[in-house]
Structure formats: C-alpha cells, structure tokens
VOGU-3710 file (C-alpha; in Angstrom, 3 decimals, decimal comma):
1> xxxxxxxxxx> 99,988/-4,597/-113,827  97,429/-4,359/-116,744  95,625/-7,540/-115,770  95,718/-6,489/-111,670  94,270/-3,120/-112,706  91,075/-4,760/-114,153  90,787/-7,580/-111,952  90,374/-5,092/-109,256  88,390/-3,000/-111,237  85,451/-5,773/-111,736
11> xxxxxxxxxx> 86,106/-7,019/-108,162  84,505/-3,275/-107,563  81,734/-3,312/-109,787  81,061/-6,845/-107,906  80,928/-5,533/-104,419  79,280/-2,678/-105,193  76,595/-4,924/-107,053  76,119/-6,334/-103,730  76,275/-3,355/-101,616  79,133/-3,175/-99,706
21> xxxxxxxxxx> 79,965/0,159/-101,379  76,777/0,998/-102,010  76,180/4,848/-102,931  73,086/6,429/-100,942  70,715/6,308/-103,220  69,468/9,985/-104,356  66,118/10,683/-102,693  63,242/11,227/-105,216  61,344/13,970/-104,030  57,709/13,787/-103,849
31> xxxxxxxxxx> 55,336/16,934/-106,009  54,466/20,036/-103,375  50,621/20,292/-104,149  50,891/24,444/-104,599  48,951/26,436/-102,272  46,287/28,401/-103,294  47,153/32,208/-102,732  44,126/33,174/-100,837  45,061/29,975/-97,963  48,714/31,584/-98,874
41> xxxxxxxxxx> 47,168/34,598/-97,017  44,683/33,421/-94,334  47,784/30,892/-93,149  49,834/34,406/-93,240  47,653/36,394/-91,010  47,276/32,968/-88,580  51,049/33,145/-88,759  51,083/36,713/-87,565  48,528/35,847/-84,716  50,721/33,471/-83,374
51> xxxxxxxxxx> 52,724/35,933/-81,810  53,130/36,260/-78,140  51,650/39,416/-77,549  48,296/37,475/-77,798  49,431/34,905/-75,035  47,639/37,411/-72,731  46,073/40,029/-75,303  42,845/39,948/-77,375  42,065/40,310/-81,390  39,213/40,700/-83,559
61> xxxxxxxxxx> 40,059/40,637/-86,896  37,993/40,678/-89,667  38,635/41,186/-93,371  35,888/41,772/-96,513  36,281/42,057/-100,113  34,084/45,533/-100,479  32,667/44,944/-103,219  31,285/41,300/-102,965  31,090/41,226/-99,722  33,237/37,630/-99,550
71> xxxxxxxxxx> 34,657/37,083/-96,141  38,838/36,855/-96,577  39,636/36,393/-92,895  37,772/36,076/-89,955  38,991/35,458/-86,646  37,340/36,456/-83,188  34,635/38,349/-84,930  31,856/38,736/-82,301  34,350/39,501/-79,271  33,701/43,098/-77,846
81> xxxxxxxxxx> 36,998/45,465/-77,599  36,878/48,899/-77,046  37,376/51,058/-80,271  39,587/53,419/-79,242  39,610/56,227/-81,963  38,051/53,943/-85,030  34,742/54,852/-83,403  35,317/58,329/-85,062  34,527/56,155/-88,803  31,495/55,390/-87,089
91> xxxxxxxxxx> 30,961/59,456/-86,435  32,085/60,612/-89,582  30,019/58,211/-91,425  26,735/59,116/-89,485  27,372/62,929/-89,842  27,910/62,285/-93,748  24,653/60,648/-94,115  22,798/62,420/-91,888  24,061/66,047/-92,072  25,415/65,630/-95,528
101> xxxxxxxxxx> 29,387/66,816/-97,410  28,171/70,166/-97,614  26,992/70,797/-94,008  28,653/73,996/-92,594  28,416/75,195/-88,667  27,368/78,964/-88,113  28,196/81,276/-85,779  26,010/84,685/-85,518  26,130/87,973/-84,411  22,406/89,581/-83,650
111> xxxxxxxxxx> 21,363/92,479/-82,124  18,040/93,995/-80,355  18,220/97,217/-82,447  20,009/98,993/-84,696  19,543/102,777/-84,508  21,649/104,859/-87,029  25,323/104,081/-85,213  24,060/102,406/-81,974  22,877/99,033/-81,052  19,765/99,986/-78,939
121> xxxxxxxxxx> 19,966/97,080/-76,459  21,616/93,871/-76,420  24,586/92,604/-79,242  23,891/88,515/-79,332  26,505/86,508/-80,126  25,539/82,328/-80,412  27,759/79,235/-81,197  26,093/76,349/-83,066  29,242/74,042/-82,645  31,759/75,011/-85,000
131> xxxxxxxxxx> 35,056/72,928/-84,357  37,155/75,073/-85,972  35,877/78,660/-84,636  39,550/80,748/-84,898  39,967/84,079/-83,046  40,074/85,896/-86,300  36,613/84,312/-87,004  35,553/86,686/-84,335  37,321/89,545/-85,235  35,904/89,327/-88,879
141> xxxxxxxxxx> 32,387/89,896/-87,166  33,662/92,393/-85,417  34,613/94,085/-88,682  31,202/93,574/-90,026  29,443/95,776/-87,050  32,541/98,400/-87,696  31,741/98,481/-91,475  27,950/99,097/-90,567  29,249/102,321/-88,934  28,481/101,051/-85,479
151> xxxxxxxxxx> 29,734/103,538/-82,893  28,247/101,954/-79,117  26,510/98,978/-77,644  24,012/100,075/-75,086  23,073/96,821/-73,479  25,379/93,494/-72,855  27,324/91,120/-74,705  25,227/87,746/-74,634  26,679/84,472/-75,731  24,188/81,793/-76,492
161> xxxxxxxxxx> 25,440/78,489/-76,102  22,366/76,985/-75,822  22,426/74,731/-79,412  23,919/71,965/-77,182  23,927/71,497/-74,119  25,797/72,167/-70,893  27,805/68,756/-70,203  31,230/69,420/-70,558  32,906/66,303/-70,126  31,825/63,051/-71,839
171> xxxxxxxxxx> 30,425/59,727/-70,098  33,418/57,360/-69,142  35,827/59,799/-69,889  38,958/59,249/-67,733  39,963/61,815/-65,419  43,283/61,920/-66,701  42,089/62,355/-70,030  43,176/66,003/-71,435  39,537/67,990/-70,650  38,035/69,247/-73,406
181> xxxxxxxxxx> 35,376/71,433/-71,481  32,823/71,242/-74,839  30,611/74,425/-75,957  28,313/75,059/-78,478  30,456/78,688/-78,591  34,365/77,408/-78,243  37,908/78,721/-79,737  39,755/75,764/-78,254  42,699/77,658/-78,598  41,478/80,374/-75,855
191> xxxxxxxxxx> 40,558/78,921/-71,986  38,328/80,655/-69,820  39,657/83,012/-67,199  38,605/80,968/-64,341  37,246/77,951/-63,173  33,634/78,793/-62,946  33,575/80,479/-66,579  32,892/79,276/-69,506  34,310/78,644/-72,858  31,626/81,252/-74,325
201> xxxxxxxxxx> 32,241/83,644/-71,940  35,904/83,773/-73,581  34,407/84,261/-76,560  32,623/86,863/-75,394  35,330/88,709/-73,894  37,374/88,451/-77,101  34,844/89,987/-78,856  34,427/92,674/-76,587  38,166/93,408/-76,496  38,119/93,204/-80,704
211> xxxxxxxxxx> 35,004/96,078/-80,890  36,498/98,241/-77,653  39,617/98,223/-80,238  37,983/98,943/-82,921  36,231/102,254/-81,279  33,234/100,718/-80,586  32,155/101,797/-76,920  30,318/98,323/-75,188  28,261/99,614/-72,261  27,542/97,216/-70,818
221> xxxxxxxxxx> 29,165/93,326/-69,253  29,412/89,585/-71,034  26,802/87,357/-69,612  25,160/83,821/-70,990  21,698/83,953/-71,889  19,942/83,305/-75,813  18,842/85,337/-78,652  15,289/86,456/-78,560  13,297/85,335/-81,790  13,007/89,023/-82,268
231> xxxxxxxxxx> 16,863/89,495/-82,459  17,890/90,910/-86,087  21,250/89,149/-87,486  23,742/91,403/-88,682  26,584/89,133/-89,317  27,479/85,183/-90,071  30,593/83,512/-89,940  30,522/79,859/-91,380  32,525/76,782/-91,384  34,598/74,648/-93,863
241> xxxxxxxxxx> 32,477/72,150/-95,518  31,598/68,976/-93,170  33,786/67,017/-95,986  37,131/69,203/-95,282  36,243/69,035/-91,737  36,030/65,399/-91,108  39,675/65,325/-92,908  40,490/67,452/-89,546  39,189/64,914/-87,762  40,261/61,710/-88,865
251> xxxxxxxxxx> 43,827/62,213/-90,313  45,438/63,261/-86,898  42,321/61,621/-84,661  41,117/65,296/-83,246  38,924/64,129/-80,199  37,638/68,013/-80,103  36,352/67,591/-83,655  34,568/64,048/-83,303  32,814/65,175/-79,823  31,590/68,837/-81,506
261> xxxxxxxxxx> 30,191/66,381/-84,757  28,653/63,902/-82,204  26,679/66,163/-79,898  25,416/67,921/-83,807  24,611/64,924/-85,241  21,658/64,847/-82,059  20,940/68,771/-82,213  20,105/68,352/-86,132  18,308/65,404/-86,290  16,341/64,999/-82,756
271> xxxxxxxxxx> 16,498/68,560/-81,786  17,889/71,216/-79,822  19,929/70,846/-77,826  22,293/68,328/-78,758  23,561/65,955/-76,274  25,277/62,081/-76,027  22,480/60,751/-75,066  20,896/62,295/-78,727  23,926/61,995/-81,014  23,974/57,952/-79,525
281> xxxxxxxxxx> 20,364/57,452/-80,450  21,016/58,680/-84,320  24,338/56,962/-84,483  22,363/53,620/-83,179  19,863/53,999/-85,845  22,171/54,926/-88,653  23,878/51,350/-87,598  20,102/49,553/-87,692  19,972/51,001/-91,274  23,092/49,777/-92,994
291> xxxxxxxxxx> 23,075/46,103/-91,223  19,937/45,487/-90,145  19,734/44,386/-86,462  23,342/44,883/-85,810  25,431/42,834/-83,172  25,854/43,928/-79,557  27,359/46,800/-78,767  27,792/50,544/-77,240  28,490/53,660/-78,128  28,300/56,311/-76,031
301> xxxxxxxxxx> 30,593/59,618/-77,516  32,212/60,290/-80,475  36,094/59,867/-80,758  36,256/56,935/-78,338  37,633/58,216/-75,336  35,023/56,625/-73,695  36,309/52,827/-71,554  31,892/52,871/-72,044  32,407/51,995/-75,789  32,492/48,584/-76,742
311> xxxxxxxxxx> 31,912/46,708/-80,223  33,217/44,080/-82,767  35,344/43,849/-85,822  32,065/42,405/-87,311  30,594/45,611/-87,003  33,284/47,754/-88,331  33,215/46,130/-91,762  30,118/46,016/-92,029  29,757/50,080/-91,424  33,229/49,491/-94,101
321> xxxxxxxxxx> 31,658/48,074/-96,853  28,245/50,413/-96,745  30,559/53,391/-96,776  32,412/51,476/-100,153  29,452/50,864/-101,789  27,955/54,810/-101,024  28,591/56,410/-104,511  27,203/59,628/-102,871  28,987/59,538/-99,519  32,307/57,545/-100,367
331> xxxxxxxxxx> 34,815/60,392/-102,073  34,494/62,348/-99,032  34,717/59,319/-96,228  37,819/57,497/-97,920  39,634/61,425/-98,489  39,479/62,267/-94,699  41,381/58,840/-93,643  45,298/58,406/-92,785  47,292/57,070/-95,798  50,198/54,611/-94,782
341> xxxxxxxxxx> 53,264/56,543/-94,883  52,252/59,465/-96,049  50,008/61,147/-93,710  47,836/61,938/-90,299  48,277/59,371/-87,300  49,661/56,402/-90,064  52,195/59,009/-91,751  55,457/56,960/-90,454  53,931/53,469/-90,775  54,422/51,024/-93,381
351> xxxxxxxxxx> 56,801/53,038/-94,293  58,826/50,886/-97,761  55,689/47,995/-97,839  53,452/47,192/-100,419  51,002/49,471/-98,074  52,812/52,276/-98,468  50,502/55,032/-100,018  48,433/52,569/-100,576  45,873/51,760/-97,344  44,095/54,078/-95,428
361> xxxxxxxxxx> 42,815/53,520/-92,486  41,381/55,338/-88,795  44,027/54,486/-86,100  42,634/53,778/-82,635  44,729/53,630/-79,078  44,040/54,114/-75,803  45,981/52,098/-72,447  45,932/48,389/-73,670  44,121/49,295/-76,607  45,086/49,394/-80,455
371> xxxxxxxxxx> 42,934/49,177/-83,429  43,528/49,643/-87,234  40,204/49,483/-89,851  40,028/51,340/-92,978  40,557/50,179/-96,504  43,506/48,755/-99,091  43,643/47,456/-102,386  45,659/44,516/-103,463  48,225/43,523/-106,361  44,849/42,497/-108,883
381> xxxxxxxxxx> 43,267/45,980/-107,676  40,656/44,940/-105,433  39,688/46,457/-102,233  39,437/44,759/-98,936  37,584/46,380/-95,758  39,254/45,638/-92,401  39,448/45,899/-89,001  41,900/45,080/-86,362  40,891/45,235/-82,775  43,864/44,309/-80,144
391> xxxxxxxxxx> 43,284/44,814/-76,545  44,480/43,872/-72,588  47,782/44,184/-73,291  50,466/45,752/-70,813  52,475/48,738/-72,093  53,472/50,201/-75,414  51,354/49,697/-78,412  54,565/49,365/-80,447  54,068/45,959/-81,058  50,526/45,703/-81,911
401> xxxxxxxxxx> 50,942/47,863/-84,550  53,582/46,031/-85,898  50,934/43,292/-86,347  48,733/45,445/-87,957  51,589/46,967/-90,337  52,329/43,242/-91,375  48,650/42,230/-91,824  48,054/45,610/-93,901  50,695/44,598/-96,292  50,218/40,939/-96,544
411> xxxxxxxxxx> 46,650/42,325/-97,862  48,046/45,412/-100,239  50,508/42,559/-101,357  47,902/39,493/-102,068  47,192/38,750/-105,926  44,548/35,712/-106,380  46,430/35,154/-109,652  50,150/34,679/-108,784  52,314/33,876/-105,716  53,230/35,981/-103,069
421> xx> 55,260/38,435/-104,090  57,890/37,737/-101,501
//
C-alpha cells in the first residue's frame, strides 16, 4: 500500500509536469498608471455630461481657478443660452461698481410753502426707485409733517415718478410672466385701484389716508406731476444700504429688486430718467471694462426674465473672476449669493455634499432653462469660478440641477494633492 501510495503520487507530479492537470496559472496583473486628480475631475464632469438629458438639451460649462485664472473645465464655452436669473450677478455687480456698497434710494416729501401750520400750496411726494419702499415708510413721513405741527394742505397731493421712466413692463417679458407694473414711486405690496392708475397714485392715496388720520385736513386730490426746483423738502426716508439690498435680491432671485437696480444703474450714470435702454448701455460698458471686447451677447433687463437675453458661460466667469479679484467690491458681492444648503433659492440643495455650506452661487430658471454660476472652494482651499448654462429641455428642471449639484461637489470635493475623496 506504501509503495502504491507513492507510485501514484509521482505519477501526479509527472502529469502535471506535462499539463494534463495543469493549474490555471495566476494572472500577473499589469501597474494602473494613477490618474492625475485634476483629469480625475475633468473625466468626472465629462462623466456627468454624458447623461441623457443632453441627448436633446444644451450646456455651457465653464470652470476657472479665481485667482490664477487657469481654465479647469471647459466645455461649450462660446454657445449662447439664455441666463435665466444669473443675469442678476451681472446687475449686482454693475450697481456695486457703479453706484457703490453704500448707495441708498430716497424717497421725499416737499412742499410749496410752509406757513405757520399750513402747507400754502402743493405737498410733493417723489420716488427715486426704492425696492423696498414699506407702507410704514410712508407713514413715518407722515409723522414728520405731524411733528412740524402741520394742521392742512391747501393744494394737491403730487407724486413724482418721473426719476425713471414710464415703461412698466420689460422688453421680451412673457405675458404670462407675473407683471410687475415698475415705478420710480412703488410699495409692491399695495396695487393700484384700477387699471388706468398707477403704482404712485397708491402711494399717494396711502399717504393721504395716513395725514387725513393723523388730523391733517388735505384739500385738495392725488394727481402725477414733479416737484418744482423751488419745492422746500421737509422730510426723507432712505433705503438699506445697496450691499444689504442686493442680499434681497440675489438670495431668493427678487425680479422686483434686479429691474428697480437696472433701470438706476441708467438714471445715475446717463441721466434722468432711467430706462432699459440706459441701464443696458452701462451694464455693456461695465462688461467692455473687466474683459476687454467681450464675446457676443445681449442683455436687455435686469433679473433675466427677458427670452431677449442671451450670453455664454465664457462670459460669466469672466464677470466671476473680476468680482474675486475686487478687494473693494468682493465682501459685499460673494455675501448677497445663495449658500448650498443653507439658504435663498439653493437652501435645500446639496444638501449632505462636500458643497454643503460651502458654494454659493445665483440660481437661474425659466421654461427649458437652468443655470448655476457662483463660486466654491475645494479640499486644498482654493476657489473655482463657474458657470453652468443648461437649456431646450422639456419639463421639470429637476434633473438639471441634479447635474449641477453633482458638478458643484465634484469641485468643493477636488484636492490636487490626494485622491478623490470618494
């Protein structure tokens, strides 16, 4: 039995030799060449743009370290899309360099004549575009003619409106669009009685109402017309700073806001009034300043209602990156943006990413439209400029943003030092 057992044994060790029971042979596997995190990313976002949303839809994406100005991605960076509501970092920018953080609106209160308690002819009251007018701003004037020991009015109530002008609607709005029926003298919050009045005339009226209360007798009706040059001021009601004001506007995308700003930014620095056609001509220029002669586009109102609005993720970062490298203008730009997850129009997205109250960044949708561009700073704590432009897409934006929520955090997540963290 001994002697069997080892004759078979080598028999084995024979065949085997000659391989009829050969093994399979362990495969030797050849050395991955590593992949440098920053092709990591770019073959990320290509990844992500694979998706079948852009079988029919459209993206511009394009993404800039701020502070060298070294391109990260680029994809589709000429193609015109419409902005949606990013073109408000395009107003806010212009009104911070042009009108500066400090810039408040006024809204006065003049009369003809002041004789001991009367006010010998007319009580003026004219807008200059404050956004943010409140009913009790109105009443606090009132208080200021009551604490003078007025008594009567002998002549009208005049609202001046006349600081802008009288176009109500803006161009390529659609007619479905919400109506925001724009005044230099507005309380959004209060319509006018009738069709054919006005938003000052409201105004008007509630100040008439606020001094009849008051015990002040008003003589006379509220009509439009402007204050004479001989008018005397007797009280001033200002606004928030422009800085606290542009937070307003950007972190839950206030259309009423950006149009107000827009149709200013003309008034103050081509002249009363202030119209599109003004506040497009500064914004234009502003562009021509930062980036030379700047790539096709238009831009034709303020919060990017407008189907008339067209431009690039090109020109996004570049308005981006001037804004980063502003020491005087940045603070106030970067504050007034959306912060993923934590507030304004990006509040409950990226919600438990890397982005997470980290990015911030102006939101932008209209029908078929949906657009992301701000800032974020990755795992080595740099800061990349973006924008995201999707468009022609059919129904809700759900997805796209999805898109932009994973780009957003492939970027807040990227280290040029170490892999991905994933």
């Amino acid at each position: 039995m001994k002697t069997s057992a080892i004759f078979l044994f080598c028999v084995t060790l024979l065949l085997s030799g000659c391989g009829i029971f050969a093994t399979t042979p362990v495969e030797t596997q050849l050395p991955t060449v590593p992949v440098a995190p920053l092709e990591k990313l770019q073959a990320d976002i290509d990844a992500a743009l694979q998706d079948a949303l852009f079988t029919a839809a459209s993206i511009g994406i394009k993404i800039v370290a701020a502070e060298t100005g070294e391109v990260i991605y680029g994809k589709n960076i000429d193609k015109l899309h419409h902005p949606a509501s990013t073109m408000k970092l395009i107003t806010a920018a212009t009104a911070l360099a042009k009108l500066g953080a400090d810039y408040r609106f006024e809204t006065t209160l003049s009369v003809d004549a002041l004789v001991d308690t009367q006010v010998v002819g007319n009580l003026y009251l004219k807008g200059r575009a404050d956004p943010g007018l409140k009913p009790r701003d109105v009443v606090k004037l009132a208080d200021a003619l009551f604490q003078a020991g007025v008594k009567s009015i002998q002549g009208d109530i005049v609202v001046d409106e006349t600081y802008l002008d009288f176009v109500r609607e803006g161009p390529g709005w659609m007619w479905d669009d919400k109506p925001l029926q724009l005044s230099a003298l507005a309380i959004r919050e209060i319509e006018p009685n009738t069709a054919a009045a006005s938003r000052a005339v409201a105004c008007g009226n509630l100040l008439k109402s606020v001094l009849t209360q008051k015990g002040i007798a008003v003589s006379g009706k509220v009509d439009h017309g402007t204050v004479p040059p001989t008018a005397r001021a007797v009280a001033m009601h200002t606004s928030l700073p422009l800085a606290d004001i542009l937070r307003l506007m950007n972190k839950p995308s206030d259309n009423w806001i950006a149009e107000l700003l827009f149709k200013t930014i003309g008034a103050e620095v081509k002249g009363e009034p202030g119209t599109w056609q003004k506040g497009r001509q500064v914004i234009n220029e502003f562009l021509a300043e930062i980036s030379g002669e700047t790539a096709s586009h238009r831009l034709v109102d303020g919060c990017g209602l407008s189907r008339y609005n067209l431009l690039n993720a090109e020109l996004l970062t570049d308005l981006l990156v001037y804004m980063y490298g502003n020491f005087e203008l940045m603070p106030e730009y970067l504050a007034s943006l959306p912060i993923a997850g934590v507030d304004g129009t990006l509040k409950n997205r990226m919600k438990g990413m890397y982005a997470e109250k980290v990015l911030r960044a102006k939101t932008g949708t209209l029908s078929g439209v949906s657009a992301l561009a701000g800032y974020t700073v990755t795992a080595d704590g740099e800061v990349f400029a973006f924008g995201i432009l999707i468009s022609h897409y059919v129904g809700s934006a759900a997805h796209a943003r999805e898109i932009q929520d994973k780009i957003g955090n492939y970027l807040t997540g990227f280290s040029r030092y170490f892999a991905d963290k994933d």
